[in-house]
C-alpha positions in Angstrom: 190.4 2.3 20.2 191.7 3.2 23.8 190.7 -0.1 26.0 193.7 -1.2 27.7 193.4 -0.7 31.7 190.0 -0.9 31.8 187.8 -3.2 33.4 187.2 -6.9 31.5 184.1 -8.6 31.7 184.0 -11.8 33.7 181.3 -13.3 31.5 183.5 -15.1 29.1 183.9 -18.9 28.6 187.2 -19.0 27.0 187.3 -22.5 25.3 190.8 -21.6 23.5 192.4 -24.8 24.8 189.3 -27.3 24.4 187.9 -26.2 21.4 188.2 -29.0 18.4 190.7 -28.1 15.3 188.4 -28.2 12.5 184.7 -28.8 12.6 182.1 -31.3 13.5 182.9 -31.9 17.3 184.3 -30.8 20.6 187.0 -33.7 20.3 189.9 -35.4 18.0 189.7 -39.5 17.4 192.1 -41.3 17.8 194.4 -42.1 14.7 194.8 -45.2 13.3 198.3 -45.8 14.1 197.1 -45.3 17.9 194.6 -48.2 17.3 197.5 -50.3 16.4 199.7 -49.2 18.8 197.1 -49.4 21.9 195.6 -53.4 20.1 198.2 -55.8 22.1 196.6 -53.7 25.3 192.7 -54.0 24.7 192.8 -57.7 22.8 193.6 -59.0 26.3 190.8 -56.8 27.9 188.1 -58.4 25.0 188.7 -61.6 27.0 187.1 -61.2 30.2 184.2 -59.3 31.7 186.5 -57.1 33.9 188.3 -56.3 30.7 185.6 -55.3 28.7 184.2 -52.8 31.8 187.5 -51.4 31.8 187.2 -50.5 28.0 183.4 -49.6 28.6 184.5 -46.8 31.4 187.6 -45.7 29.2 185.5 -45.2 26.5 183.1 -43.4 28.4 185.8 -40.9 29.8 187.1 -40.6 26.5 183.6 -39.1 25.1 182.8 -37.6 28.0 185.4 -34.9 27.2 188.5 -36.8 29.3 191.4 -38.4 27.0 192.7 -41.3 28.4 195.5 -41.9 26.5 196.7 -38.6 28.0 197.8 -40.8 30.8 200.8 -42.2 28.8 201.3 -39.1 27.2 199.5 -39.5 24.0 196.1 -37.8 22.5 197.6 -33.9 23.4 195.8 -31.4 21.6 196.6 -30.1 18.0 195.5 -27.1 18.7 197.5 -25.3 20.8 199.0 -21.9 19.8 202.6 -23.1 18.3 204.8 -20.6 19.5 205.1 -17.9 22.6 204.3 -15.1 19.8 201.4 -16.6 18.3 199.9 -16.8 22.2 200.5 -13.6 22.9 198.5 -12.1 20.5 196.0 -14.7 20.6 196.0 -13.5 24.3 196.1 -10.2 23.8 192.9 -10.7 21.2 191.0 -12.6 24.6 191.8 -9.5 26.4 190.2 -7.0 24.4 187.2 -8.9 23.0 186.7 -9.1 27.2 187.2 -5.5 27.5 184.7 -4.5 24.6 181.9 -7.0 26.5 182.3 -5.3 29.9 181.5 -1.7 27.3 178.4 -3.4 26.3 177.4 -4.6 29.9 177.7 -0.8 31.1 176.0 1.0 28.4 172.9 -2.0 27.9 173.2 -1.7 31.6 172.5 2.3 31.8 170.3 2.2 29.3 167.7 -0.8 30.6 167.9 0.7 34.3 166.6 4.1 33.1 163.7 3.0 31.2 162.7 1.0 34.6 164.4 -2.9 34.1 167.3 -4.8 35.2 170.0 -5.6 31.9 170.9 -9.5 31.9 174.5 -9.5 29.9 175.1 -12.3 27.8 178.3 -14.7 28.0 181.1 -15.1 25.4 182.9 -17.9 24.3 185.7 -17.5 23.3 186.8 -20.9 20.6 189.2 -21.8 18.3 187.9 -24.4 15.4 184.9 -26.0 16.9 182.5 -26.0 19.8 179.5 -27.0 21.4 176.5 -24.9 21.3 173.1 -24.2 22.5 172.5 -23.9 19.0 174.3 -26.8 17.8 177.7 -27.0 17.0 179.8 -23.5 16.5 182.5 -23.7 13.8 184.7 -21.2 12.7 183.2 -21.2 9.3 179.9 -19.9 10.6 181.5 -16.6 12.2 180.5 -14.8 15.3 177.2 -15.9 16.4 174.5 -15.3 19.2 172.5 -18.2 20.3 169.3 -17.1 22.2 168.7 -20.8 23.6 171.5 -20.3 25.6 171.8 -16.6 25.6 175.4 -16.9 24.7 177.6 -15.1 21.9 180.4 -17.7 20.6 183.3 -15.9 18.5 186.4 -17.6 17.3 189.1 -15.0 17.3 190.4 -16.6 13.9 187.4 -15.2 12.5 189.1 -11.5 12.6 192.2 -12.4 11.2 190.1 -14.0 7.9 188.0 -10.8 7.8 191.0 -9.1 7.9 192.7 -10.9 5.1 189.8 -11.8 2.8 187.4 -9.1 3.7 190.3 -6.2 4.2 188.5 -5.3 7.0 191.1 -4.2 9.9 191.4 -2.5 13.0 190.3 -3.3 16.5 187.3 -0.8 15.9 185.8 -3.7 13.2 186.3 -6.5 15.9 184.4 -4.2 18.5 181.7 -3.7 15.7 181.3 -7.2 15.4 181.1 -8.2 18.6 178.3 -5.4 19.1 176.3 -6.6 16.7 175.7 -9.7 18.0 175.3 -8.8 21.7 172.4 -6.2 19.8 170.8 -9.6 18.9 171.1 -10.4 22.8 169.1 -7.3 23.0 166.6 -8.3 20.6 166.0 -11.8 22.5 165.5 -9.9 26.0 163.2 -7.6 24.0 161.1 -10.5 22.2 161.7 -9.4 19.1 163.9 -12.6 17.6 160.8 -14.3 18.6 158.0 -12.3 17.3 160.3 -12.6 13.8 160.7 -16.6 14.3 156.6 -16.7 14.3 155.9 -14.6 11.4 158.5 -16.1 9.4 156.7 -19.6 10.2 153.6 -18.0 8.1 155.7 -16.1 5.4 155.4 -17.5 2.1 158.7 -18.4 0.6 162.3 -18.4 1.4 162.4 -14.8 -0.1 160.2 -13.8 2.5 161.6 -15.2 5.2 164.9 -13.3 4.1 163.8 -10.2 4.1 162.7 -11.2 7.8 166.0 -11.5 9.0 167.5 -8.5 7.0 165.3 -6.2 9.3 167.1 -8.4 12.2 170.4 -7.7 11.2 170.0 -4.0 10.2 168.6 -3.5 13.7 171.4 -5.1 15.9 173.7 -3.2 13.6 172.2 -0.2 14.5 172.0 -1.7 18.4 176.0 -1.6 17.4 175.4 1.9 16.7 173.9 3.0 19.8 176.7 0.8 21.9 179.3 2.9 20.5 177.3 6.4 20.8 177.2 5.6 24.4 180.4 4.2 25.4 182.2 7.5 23.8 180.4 9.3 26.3 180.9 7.0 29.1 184.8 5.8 28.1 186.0 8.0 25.5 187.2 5.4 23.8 187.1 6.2 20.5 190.6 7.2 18.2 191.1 9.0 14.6 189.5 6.7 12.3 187.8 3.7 14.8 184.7 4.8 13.1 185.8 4.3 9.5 187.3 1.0 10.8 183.6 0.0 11.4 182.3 1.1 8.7 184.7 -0.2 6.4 183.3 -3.5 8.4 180.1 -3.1 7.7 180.4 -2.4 3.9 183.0 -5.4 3.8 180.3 -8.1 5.3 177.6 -6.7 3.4 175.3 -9.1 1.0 176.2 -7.4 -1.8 179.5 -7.5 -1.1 180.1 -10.6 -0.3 178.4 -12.1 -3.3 180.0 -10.4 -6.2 183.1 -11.1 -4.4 182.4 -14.7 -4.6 180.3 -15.4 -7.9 180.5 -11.9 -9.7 176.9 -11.1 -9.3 174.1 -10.3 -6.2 171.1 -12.4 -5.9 168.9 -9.9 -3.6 166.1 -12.5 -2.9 169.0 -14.5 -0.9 170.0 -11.9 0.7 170.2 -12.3 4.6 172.0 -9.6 6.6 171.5 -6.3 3.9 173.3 -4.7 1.7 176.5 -3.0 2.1 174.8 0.3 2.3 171.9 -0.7 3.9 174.7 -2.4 6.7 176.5 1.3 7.3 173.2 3.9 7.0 171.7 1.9 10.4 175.2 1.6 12.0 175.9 5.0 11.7 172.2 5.7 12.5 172.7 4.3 15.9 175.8 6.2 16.6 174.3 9.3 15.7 171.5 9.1 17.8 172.0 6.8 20.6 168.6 6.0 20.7 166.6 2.8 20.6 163.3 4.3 18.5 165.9 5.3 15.8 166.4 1.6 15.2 162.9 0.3 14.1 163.6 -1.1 10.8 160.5 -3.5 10.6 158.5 0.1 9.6 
């Protein structure tokens, strides 16, 4: 894919540096051979009133996102790229995740100003491990996400190397497919559709039925994918020999189906959430076929 040069988007919330190393908050504890270290320090401080306020306001600094031990050079973060190499690609990753996001801003852009409204871009975060979320806390284990309480789509970049690894899904074509997706949920909040499907799955019977709910969702903003690339070809040409089998190879990689015999050896289609394989690259390449928004119904 042919992105370098181009313009990056400047809704990003890179939270690289701050993010926690493993999940469960946006902060590490203190370890126990800190306690002991810092104890001749507080026991004083348990003493007296003015001691105990000075704990009181450290700890409050400390939980409020500020380490204090920082101040004589303790508590630095584990979770710092270790060497110049590793930052440089992580970098480089930042770079083109904000370049594919400024792609979706123009074509959602173009798109909602000619049939008559005004496009309202998400924001990415950009984490490593762990963050905070207007859905609750984001962990690498969940994958790329959009949260429509906070209209935001969180993506930890070590996310591409797994589904690189595990999945044998490569290229930068797959990342921009990703990525697409879930801004094509941002689509479907602005166009009260995640909604709509949040009340009628509140009077579907059964967890199979609520499924099958968000299946439709997926398939859609995979074919919202669809339409982002169709449109950015014609606006960028961005595309390369083989960017669209990268996606596709993606999309067939992530796929229910997929996934599950991977794992356990067999598909349970009742649990299935997101669609099948197949079902993942027929509305993808739907999209980029057509480029239009009524090809991509798939609650009919």
């Amino acid at each position: 894919m042919k992105w370098k040069d181009r313009r990056r988007s400047s809704n990003v919330e890179d939270r690289r540096e701050s993010s926690g190393s493993s999940g469960g908050g946006g902060f590490n504890m203190p370890s126990l051979q800190t306690l002991f270290f810092l104890y001749p320090i507080i026991k004083p401080l348990l003493r007296s009133k003015f001691g105990l306020l000075i704990l009181g306001i450290g700890a409050f600094a400390y939980f409020s996102g500020f380490n204090p031990l920082s101040i004589v050079g303790m508590g630095k973060s584990s979770n710092t790229p270790t060497t110049k190499v590793q930052k440089q690609k992580d970098d480089q990753e930042a770079a083109f995740m904000s370049t594919v996001l400024a792609d979706t801003e123009d074509v959602w852009s173009s798109i909602f100003r000619q049939a008559g409204y005004k496009y309202q871009p998400p924001k990415m975060v950009l984490y490593r491990g762990s963050t905070r979320s207007g859905c609750g806390y984001a962990q690498a284990q969940m994958g790329p996400f959009y949260c429509p309480n906070d209209q935001k789509v969180y993506v930890d970049l070590g996310f591409f190397d797994e589904m690189k690894q595990k999945f044998g899904a490569s290229g930068d074509f797959a990342q921009a497919y990703v990525l697409a997706h879930e801004v094509g949920h941002h689509i479907q909040n602005l166009q009260g559709t995640l909604e709509k499907v949040e009340m009628a799955k509140q009077r579907s019977y059964g967890k199979s039925g609520k499924n099958a709910l968000q299946v439709k969702v997926e398939l859609q903003a995979d074919c919202y994918a669809g339409i982002w690339a169709h449109h950015a070809q014609k606006m960028k040409h961005m595309l390369e020999e083989g960017d669209i089998d990268e996606a596709l190879n993606a999309a067939n990689a992530i796929g229910d189906d997929h996934l599950q015999k991977q794992a356990t050896g067999y598909v349970m289609p009742d649990s299935f959430t997101h669609g099948t394989s197949k079902q993942r690259m027929s509305w993808f390449y739907r999209g980029l076929k057509s480029g239009d928004l009524k090809s991509c119904n798939t609650f009919n």
